[in-house]
N, C-alpha and C positions, 0 to 999 in steps of 0.2 A: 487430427484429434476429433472424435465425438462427441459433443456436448451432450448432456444426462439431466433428467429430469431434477432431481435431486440426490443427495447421497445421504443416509441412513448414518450417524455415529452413534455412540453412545456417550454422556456426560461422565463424570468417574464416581456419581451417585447412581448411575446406570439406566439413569433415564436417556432414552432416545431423542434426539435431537435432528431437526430435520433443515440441510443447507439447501437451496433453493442453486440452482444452474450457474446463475451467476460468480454465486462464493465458491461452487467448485471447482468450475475452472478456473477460477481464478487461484486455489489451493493447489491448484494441479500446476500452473503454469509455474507460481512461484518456487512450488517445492521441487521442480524442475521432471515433474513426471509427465512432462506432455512435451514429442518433440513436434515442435511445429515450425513455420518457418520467422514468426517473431523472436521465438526460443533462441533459431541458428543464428541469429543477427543482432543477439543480444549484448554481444564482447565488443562490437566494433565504435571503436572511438569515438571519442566527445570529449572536449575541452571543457572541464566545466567554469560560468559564468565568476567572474571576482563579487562574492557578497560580502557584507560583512556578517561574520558570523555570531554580532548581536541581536542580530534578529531570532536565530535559530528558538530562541528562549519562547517567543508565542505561539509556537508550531507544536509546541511538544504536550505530549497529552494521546488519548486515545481517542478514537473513531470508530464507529460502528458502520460497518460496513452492510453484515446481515445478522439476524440472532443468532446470536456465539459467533460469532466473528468477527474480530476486533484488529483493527492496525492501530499498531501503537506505536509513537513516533516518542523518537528519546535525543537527546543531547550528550554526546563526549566531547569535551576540550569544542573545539572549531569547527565539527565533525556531526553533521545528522544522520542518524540513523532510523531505517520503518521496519516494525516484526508484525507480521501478522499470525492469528493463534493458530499456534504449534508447529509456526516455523523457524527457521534462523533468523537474526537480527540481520538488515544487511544495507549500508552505507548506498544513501540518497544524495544524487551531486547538483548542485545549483545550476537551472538553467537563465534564472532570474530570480528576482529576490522573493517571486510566488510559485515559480513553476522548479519543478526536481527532478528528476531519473535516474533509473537505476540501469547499474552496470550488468548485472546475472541476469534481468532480462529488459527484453525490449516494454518497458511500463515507464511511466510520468505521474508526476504527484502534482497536483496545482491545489494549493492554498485558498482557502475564499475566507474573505474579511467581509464584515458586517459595514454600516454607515457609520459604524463609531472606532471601525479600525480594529476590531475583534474578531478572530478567528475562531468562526460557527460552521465550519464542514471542510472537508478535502473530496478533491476528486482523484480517482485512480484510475489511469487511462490506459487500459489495456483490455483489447476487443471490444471497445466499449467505454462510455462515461461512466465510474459508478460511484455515486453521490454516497457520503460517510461522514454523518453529524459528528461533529465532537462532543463527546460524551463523559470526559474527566479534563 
């Protein structure tokens, strides 16, 4: 895979909107348009961590990753889920009660709490640290 300066969208008010290298590949890896060798080794196993899934409740909320780009993390039943925009929704497994990954690719979610135990950013580990305040 290529990495690329930036990619050109347009908003659906048709203003141009401009994602910096980072958010793209990371748009590409997720939305499974980059075969690379993270991509090929993203189905292989992992047991996930026994959490309890009352925690799940301060995780959820969205993250700004880069402008117009958003991971938004949600809660069903016992079950966390990450979408970033204008992808699928798709189920994050505990590797500890801060750290996550995903099965569709080789990527990791770690959680970051503040001094008073509030969660103020996520990181998304894939090619890369990339730091995503929470922002809802």
């Amino acid at each position: 895979m290529q990495f690329i300066d930036f990619i050109l969208v347009r908003r659906s008010s048709g203003a141009p909107v401009r994602i910096v290298c980072a958010a793209a590949s990371i748009i590409m890896l997720l939305s499974g348009m980059a075969d690379t060798p993270d991509a090929q080794t993203a189905g292989t196993s992992r047991t996930p961590a026994t959490v309890d899934p009352k925690i799940y409740g301060v995780y959820v909320g969205q993250y700004e990753l880069a402008p117009d780009f958003i991971l938004t993390i949600s809660r069903e039943n016992n079950r966390l889920f990450a979408q970033a925009t204008g992808q699928e929704k798709a189920e994050i497994f505990p590797e500890s009660p801060e750290k996550f990954y995903y099965t569709i690719v080789d990527a990791q979610i770690t959680f970051v709490k503040n001094d008073k135990g509030v969660v103020t950013e996520l990181v998304l580990h894939q090619r890369g640290d990339h730091h995503a305040g929470k922002i809802k």
